[in-house]
C-alpha positions in Angstrom: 309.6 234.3 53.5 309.3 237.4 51.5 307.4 240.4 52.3 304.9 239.7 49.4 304.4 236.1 50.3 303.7 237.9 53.9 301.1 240.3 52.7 299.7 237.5 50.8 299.1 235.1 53.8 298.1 238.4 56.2 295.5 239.0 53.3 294.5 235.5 53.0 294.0 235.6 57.0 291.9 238.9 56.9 289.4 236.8 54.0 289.0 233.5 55.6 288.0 235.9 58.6 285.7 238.2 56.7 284.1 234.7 55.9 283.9 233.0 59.3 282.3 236.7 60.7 279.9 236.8 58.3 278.9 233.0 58.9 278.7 234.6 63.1 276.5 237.5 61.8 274.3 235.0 60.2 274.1 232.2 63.1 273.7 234.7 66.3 271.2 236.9 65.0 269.3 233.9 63.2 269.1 231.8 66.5 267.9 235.4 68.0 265.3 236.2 65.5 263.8 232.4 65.7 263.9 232.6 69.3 262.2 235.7 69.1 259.2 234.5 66.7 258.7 231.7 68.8 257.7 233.8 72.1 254.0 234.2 73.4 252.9 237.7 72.6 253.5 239.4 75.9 254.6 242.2 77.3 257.8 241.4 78.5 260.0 238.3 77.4 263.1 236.9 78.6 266.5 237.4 77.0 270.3 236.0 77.4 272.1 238.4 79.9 275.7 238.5 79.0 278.4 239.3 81.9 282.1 239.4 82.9 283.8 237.8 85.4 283.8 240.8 87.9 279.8 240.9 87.7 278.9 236.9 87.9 276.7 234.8 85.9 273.2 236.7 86.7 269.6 235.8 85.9 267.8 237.1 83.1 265.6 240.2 83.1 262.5 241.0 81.6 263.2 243.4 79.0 260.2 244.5 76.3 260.3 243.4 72.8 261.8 246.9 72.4 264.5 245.4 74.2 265.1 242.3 72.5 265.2 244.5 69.2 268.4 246.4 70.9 269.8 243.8 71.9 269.8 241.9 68.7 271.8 244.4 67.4 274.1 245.2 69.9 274.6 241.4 69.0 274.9 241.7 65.5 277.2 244.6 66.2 279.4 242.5 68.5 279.6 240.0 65.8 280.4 242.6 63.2 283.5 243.5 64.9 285.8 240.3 64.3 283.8 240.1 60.7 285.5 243.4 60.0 289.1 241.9 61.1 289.0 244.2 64.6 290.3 242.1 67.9 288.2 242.1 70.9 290.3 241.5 74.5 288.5 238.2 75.3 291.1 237.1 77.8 289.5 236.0 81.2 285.6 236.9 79.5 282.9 234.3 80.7 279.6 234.4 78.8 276.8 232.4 80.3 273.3 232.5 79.0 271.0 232.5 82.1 267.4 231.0 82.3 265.7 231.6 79.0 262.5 230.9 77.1 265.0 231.3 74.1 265.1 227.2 73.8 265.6 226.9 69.9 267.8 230.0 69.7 270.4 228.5 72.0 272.2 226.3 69.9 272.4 228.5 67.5 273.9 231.8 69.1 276.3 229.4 70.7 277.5 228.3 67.8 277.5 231.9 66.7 279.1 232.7 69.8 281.7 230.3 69.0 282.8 231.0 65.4 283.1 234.8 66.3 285.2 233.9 68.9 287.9 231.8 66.2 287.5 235.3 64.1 288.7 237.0 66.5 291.5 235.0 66.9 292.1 234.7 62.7 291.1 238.2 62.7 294.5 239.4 65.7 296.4 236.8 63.4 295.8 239.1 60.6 297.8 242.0 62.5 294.7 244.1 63.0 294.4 247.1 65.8 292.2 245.9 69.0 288.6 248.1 69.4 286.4 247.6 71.8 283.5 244.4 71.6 280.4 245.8 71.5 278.2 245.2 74.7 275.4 242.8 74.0 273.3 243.4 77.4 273.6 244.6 80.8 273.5 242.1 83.3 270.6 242.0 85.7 269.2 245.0 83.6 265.7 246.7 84.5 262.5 246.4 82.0 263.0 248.8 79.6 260.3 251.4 79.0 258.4 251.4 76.2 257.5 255.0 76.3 259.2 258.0 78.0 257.3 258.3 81.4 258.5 260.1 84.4 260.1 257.3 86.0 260.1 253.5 86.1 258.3 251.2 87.5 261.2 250.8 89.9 261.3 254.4 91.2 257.4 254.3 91.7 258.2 251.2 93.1 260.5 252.8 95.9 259.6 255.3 98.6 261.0 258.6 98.8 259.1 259.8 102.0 257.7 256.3 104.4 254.5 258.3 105.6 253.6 258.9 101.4 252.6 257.0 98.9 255.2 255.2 96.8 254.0 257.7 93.8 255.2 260.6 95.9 258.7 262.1 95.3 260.5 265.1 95.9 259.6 267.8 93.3 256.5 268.6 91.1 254.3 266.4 91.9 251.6 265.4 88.6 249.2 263.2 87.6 248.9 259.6 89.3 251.3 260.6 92.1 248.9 264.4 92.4 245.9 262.7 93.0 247.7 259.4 95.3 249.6 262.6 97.6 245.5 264.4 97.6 243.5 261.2 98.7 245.8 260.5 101.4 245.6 263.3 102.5 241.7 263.1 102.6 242.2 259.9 104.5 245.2 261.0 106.9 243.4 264.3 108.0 245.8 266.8 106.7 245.6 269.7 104.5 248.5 271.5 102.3 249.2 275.1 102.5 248.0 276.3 99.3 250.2 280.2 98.7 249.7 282.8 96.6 253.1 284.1 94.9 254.4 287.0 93.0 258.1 286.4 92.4 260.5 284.0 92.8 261.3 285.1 96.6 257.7 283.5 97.7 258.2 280.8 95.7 261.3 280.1 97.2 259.9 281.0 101.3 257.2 278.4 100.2 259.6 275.4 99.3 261.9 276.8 102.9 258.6 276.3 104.7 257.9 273.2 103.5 261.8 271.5 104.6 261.1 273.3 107.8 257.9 271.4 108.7 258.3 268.6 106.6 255.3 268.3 104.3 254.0 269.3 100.9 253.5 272.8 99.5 251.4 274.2 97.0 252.6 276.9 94.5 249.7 278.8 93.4 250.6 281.5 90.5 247.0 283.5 90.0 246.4 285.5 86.6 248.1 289.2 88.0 251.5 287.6 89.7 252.3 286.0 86.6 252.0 289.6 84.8 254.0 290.6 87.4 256.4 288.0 87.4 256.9 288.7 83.4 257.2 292.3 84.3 254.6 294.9 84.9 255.9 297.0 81.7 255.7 293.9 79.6 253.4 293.8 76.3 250.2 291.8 77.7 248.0 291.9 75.0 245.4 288.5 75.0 247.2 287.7 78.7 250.6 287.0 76.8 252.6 288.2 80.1 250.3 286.9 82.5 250.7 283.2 80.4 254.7 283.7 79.9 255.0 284.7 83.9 253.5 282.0 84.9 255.0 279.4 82.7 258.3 280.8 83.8 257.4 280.3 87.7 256.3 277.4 87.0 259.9 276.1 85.3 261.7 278.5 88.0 260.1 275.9 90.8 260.9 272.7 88.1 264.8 273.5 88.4 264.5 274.1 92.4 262.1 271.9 93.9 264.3 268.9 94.4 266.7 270.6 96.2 263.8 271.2 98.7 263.3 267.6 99.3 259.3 268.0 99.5 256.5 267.5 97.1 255.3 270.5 95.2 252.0 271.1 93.8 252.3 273.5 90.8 248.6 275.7 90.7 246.7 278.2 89.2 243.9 280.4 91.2 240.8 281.7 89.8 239.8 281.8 86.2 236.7 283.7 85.9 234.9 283.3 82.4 236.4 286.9 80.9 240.0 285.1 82.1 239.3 282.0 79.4 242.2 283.3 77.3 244.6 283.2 79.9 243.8 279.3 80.7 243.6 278.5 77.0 247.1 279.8 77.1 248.2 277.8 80.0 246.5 274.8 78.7 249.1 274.8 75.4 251.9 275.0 77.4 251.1 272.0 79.6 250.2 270.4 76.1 253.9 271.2 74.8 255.1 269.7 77.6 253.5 266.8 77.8 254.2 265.8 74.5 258.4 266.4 75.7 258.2 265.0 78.6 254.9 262.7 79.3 254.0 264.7 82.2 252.2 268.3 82.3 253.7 271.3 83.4 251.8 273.0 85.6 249.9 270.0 88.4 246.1 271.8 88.3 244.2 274.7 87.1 241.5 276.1 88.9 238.4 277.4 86.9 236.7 280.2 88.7 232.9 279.8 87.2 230.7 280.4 90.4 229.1 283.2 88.7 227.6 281.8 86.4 224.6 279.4 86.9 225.1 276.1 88.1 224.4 274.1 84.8 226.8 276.4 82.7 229.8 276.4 85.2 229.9 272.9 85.3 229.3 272.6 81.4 232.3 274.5 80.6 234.3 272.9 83.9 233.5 269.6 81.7 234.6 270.4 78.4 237.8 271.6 80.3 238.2 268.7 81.8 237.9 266.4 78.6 241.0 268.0 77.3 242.7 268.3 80.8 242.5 264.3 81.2 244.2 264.0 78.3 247.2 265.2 79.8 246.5 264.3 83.7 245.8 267.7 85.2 243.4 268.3 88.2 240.7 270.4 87.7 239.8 272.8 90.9 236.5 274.1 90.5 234.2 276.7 92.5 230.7 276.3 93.5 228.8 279.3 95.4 230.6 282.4 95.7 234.4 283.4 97.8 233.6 287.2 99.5 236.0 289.4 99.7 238.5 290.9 97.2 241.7 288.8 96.1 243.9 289.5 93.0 241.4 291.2 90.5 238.2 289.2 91.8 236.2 291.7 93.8 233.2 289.5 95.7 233.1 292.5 98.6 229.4 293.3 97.9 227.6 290.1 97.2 224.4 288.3 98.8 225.7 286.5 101.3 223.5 283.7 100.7 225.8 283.3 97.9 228.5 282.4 100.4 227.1 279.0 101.2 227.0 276.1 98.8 224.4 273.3 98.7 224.9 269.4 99.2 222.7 269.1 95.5 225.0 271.5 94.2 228.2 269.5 95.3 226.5 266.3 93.7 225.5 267.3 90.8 228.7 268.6 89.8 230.8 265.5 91.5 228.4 263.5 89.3 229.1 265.1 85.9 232.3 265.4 86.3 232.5 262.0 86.7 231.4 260.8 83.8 234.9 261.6 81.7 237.6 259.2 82.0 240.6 259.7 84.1 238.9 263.3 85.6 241.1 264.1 88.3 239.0 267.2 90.4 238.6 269.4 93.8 236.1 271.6 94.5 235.9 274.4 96.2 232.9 274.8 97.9 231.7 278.0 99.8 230.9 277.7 103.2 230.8 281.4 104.0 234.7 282.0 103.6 235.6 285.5 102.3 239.5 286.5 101.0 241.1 289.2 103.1 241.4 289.2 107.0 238.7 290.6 109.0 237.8 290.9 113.0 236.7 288.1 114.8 232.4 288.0 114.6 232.9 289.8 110.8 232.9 286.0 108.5 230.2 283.3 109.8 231.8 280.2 108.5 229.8 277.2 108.0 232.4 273.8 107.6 229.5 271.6 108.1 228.3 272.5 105.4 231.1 270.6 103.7 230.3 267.4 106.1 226.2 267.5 104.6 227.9 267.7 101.4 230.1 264.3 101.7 227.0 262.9 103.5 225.0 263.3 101.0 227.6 262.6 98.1 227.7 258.8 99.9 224.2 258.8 100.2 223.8 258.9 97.0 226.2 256.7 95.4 225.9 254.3 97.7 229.8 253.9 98.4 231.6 253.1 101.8 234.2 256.1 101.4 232.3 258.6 104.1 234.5 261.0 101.5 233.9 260.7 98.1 235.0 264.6 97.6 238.0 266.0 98.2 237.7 269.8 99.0 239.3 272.7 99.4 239.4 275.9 101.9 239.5 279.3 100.2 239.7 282.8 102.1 241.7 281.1 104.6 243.7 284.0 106.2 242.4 285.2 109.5 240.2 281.7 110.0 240.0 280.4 113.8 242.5 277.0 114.1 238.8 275.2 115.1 237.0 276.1 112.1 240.1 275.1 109.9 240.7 271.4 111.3 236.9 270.4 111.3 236.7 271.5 108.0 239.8 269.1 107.4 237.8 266.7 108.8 235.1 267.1 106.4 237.5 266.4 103.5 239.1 269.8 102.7 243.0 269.0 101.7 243.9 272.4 101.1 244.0 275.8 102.7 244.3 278.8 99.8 246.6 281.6 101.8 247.7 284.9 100.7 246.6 287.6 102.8 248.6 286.6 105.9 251.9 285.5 104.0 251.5 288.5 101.7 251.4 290.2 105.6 254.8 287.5 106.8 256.6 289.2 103.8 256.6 292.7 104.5 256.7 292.6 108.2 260.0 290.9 107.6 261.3 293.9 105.7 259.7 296.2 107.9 261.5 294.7 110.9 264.5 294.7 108.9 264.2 298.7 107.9 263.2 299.4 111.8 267.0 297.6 112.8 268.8 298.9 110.3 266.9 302.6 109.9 270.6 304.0 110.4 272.5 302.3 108.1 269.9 303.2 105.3 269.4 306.9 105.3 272.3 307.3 102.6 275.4 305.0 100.3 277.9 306.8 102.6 277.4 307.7 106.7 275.6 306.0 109.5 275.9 305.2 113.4 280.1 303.8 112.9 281.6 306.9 110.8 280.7 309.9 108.2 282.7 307.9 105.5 281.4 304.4 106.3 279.6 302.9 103.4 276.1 301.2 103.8 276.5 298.9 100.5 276.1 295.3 103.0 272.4 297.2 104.4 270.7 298.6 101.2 271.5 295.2 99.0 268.2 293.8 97.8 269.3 290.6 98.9 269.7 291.5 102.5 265.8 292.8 103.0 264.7 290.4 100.3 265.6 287.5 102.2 264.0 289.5 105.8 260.8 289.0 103.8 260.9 285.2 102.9 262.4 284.0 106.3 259.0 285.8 108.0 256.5 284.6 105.2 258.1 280.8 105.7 257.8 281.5 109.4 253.9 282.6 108.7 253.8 279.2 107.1 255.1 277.2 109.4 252.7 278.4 111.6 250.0 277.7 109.1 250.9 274.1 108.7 251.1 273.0 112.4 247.2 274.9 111.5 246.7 272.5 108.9 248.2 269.3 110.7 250.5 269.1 107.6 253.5 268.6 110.1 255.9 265.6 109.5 253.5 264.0 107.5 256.7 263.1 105.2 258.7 261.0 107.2 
């Protein structure tokens, strides 16, 4: 035969397969799209699952109409292929449809099925390179999501930690999974060390504690450590370093906390009214990233009103908490007044009948809050707590005030939980271990600390200095030799990391405290 007469029958070959492909194209994605109309509106439908010899014929899985939209054209693009003269290796290939409610699509994506196959054939016939067939579905393939969440229903589905809830993983913890890790607490009778940081060294002794005694760990940035964080010589005009140092903790502990293995609460300390700006600030940011990622940034925000009256600390608390909701923050929230000094909030000279918080006060605000959907709150109630450290007989704490509180909370809603609040501890430093674990028992499930870590921290470089005084008196010159260098002493790093192994120490301590020992496993 001649070499036109060749062409002409390779040519002839490529049409007649150009016209079976097309007649594919038409079958399979018709039998799919009749199949498709045919379903009961629901969620989730049931689809053919495609597979090779190596994986088995497998049942179907639920995929969402999403789903059966990508699959349709992976089909059509596996049909395409042959139409288009390419050669798919179908050698040893089984294709089984499993189990489907696709009755009246069958026939026809068989028949589909069947005239792609002979393209293929026509189509290798024709002389044409081999490419790849496209892959219709994954066997045994999870629900697709229909919106980007942080995880599946499978992950939520699987425990990370035993003595957790499902909801609970390793990282920041947000939203559903925040308030599932708070209420059993409440319910287990622990409480989670809740630090004060300035830098990415206590954010880091925080996260070491936390693997050392096995239980959660909350990161608290307040309105001066994120300034410092930034960078005390950085612009801060309308709080813009004290917002940008805290978003960047915050992101600091997102690209760490895994390799922890714990649950980390990401949390902001008190807001006072004149501090609005700086949680407006904060409040964007968590928007941004919920829109990216379907999960806030930060895990809470406390608001810091107590000095205002009752009715206009919750009001704003409220309106806060309408837009919070939105994107499934907690809301902390103070009634009565914290003594003492901490970070810019100076409470050293205030009537100390301030210092104690009424049941009516606790209700009233538990009950407004209450009303907007999806609220997610603590409060922290003053029971005579003051920040700093003092000698023993100088702070008259008053837990059950916190236990009158619950009471009366149940009282009046006439619920079974004997804790309807969860609460938590400030001006926690320097309290006695009894006064800490009956306010646990009250509901508190977590302890603010700063003064005492702030304390861990520099007596770890200040033991380090006192063994090493020598070797840090000059570069060049100590106890071994005149010319010996001191380089390996005077590194950062070396008293740097004296400081976070005696703050994690400090919390370790303060978690045995707390009861929040291997409460993960």
């Amino acid at each position: 035969m001649s070499t036109q007469s060749l062409l002409h029958t390779q040519q002839s070959g490529n049409k007649f397969a150009y016209i079976i492909g097309a007649v594919a194209v038409v079958a399979l994605t018709s039998g799919v799209a009749v199949g498709a109309l045919s379903q009961p509106s629901s969620t989730e439908l049931y689809a053919p699952a495609a597979t090779t010899v190596r994986s088995g014929v497998q049942a179907a899985a639920p995929i969402t109409r999403m789903g059966s939209a990508r699959q349709a054209s992976a089909a059509f693009g596996a049909a395409a292929a042959p139409a288009a003269g390419f050669a798919a290796p179908v050698a040893g290939a089984q294709i089984a449809y499993a189990p489907s409610t696709f009755a009246t699509s069958s026939i026809a994506a068989f028949i589909g099925m069947m005239i792609g196959a002979g393209a293929m054939v026509l189509a290798k016939m024709g002389g044409q390179k081999q490419a790849p067939m496209v892959e219709v579905a994954m066997a045994g393939a999870a629900p697709i999501a229909m919106a980007a969440t942080s995880g599946t229903k499978a992950d939520e589905g699987t425990k990370a930690f035993a003595k957790l809830p499902a909801s609970v993983k390793p990282g920041v913890v947000t939203g559903k999974a925040l308030n599932d890790l708070l209420e059993h607490a409440k319910q287990a009778g622990f409480a989670i060390p809740g630090v004060n940081i300035v830098g990415s060294n206590s954010i880091n002794s925080c996260m070491e504690a936390a693997a050392k005694y096995g239980g959660p760990i909350m990161v608290t940035f307040s309105k001066g450590g994120g300034q410092f964080i930034a960078g005390k010589a950085a612009d801060n005009t309308d709080d813009a370093a004290s917002i940008a140092g805290c978003i960047a903790g915050a992101k600091h502990v997102r690209e760490v906390a895994k390799l922890y293995g714990v649950p980390v609460v990401l949390h902001t300390d008190h807001c006072q009214k004149a501090w609005l700006p700086w949680f407006d600030g904060l409040l964007e940011a968590n928007e941004e990233y919920y829109a990216q990622h379907g999960e806030p940034l930060f895990s809470s925000h406390m608001l810091d009103l107590s000095e205002e009256p009752l009715e206009e600390n919750i009001a704003i608390c409220k309106k806060y908490m309408e837009r919070m909701a939105k994107v499934e923050l907690l809301l902390e929230f103070e009634l009565g007044i914290t003594g003492g000094e901490e970070d810019g909030v100076d409470n050293t000279d205030v009537d100390s009948s301030r210092l104690y918080t009424q049941p009516e006060e606790v209700y009233y605000s538990y009950q407004q809050l209450s009303e907007i959907p999806n609220a997610m709150f603590t409060c922290a109630a003053s029971f005579g707590n003051v920040h700093g450290v003092y000698a023993p007989g100088n702070v008259d704490l008053q837990p059950v005030i916190l236990h009158n509180s619950q009471k009366y909370i149940q009282e009046k809603l006439g619920c079974e939980d004997t804790k309807p609040m969860k609460f938590v501890f400030h001006g926690g430093s320097g309290s006695s271990t009894e006064d800490i674990q009956y306010a646990i028992e009250a509901g508190v499930i977590k302890m603010n600390i700063d003064t005492d870590t702030q304390w861990g921290f520099w007596d770890g470089v200040r033991a380090y200095e006192a063994e090493n005084h020598d070797y840090l008196q000059g570069q060049i010159g100590n106890p071994d030799g005149a010319d010996k260098p001191n380089k390996k002493y005077y590194d950062p790093r070396m008293m740097l990391r004296a400081g976070e192994e005696s703050m994690a120490a400090r919390l370790v301590k303060a978690a045995q405290d707390l009861k929040c020992v291997n409460v993960l496993n």
